[in-house]
C-alpha positions in Angstrom: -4.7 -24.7 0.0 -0.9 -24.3 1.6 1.2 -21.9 -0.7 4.1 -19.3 0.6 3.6 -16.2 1.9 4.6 -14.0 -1.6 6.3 -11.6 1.0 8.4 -13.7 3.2 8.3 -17.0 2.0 6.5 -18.5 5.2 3.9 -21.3 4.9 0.2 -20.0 4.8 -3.4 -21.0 3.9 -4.7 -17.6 4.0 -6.5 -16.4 1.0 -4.6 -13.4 0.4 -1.2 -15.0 -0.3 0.1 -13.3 2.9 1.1 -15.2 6.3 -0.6 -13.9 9.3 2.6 -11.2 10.0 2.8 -9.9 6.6 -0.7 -9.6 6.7 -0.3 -7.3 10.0 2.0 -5.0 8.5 0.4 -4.7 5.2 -3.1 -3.7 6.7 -0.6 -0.9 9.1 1.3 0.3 5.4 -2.1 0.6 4.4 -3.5 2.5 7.1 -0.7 5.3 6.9 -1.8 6.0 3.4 -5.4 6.4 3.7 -4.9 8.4 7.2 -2.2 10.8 5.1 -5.0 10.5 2.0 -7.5 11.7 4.5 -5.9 15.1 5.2 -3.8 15.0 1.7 -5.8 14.2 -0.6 -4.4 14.1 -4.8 -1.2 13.4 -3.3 1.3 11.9 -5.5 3.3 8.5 -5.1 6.4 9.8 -4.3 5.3 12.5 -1.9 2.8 9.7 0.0 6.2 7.5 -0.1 8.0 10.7 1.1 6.1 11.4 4.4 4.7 8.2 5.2 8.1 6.2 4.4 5.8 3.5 2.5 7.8 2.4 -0.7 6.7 3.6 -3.9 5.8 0.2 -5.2 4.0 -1.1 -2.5 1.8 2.0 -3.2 1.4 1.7 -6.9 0.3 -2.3 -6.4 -2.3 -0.8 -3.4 -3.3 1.5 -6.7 -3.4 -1.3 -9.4 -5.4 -3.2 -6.7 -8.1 -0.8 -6.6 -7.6 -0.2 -3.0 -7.7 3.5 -3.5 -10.4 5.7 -5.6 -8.0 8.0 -8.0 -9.2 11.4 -8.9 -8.5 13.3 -11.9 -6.9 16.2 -10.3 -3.4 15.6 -10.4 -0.9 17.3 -8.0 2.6 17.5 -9.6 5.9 17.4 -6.9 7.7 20.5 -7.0 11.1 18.5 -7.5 
């Protein structure tokens, strides 16, 4: 099935809703949040956003989409 890309707009048949580019640059957003997870882990939204330059929503949807395993230990920003 042909639908738009839900990013840019573009014609795509993947699966995921995304065209092949926004796709790309997903799995690299991605990628900087688990690699600063790794070494930072119970990190909170705004200071993954803050050091990986990842916006805030595109890391809560990564959340909602299970893509990460939350823990209950909660680190609270000092602002």
């Amino acid at each position: 099935m042909v639908r738009n890309c839900y990013i840019c707009g573009s014609l795509t048949k993947n699966s995921s809703g995304l065209c092949d580019e926004c796709q790309e640059e997903n799995q690299e957003q991605l990628r900087k949040i688990k690699d600063f997870l790794w070494d930072h882990p119970n990190s909170t939204v705004r200071k993954i956003h803050k050091e990986t330059g990842v916006e805030e929503k595109l890391i809560r949807k990564y959340i909602r989409d299970d893509k990460f395993i939350i823990s209950n230990v909660i680190e609270y920003d000092e602002n």
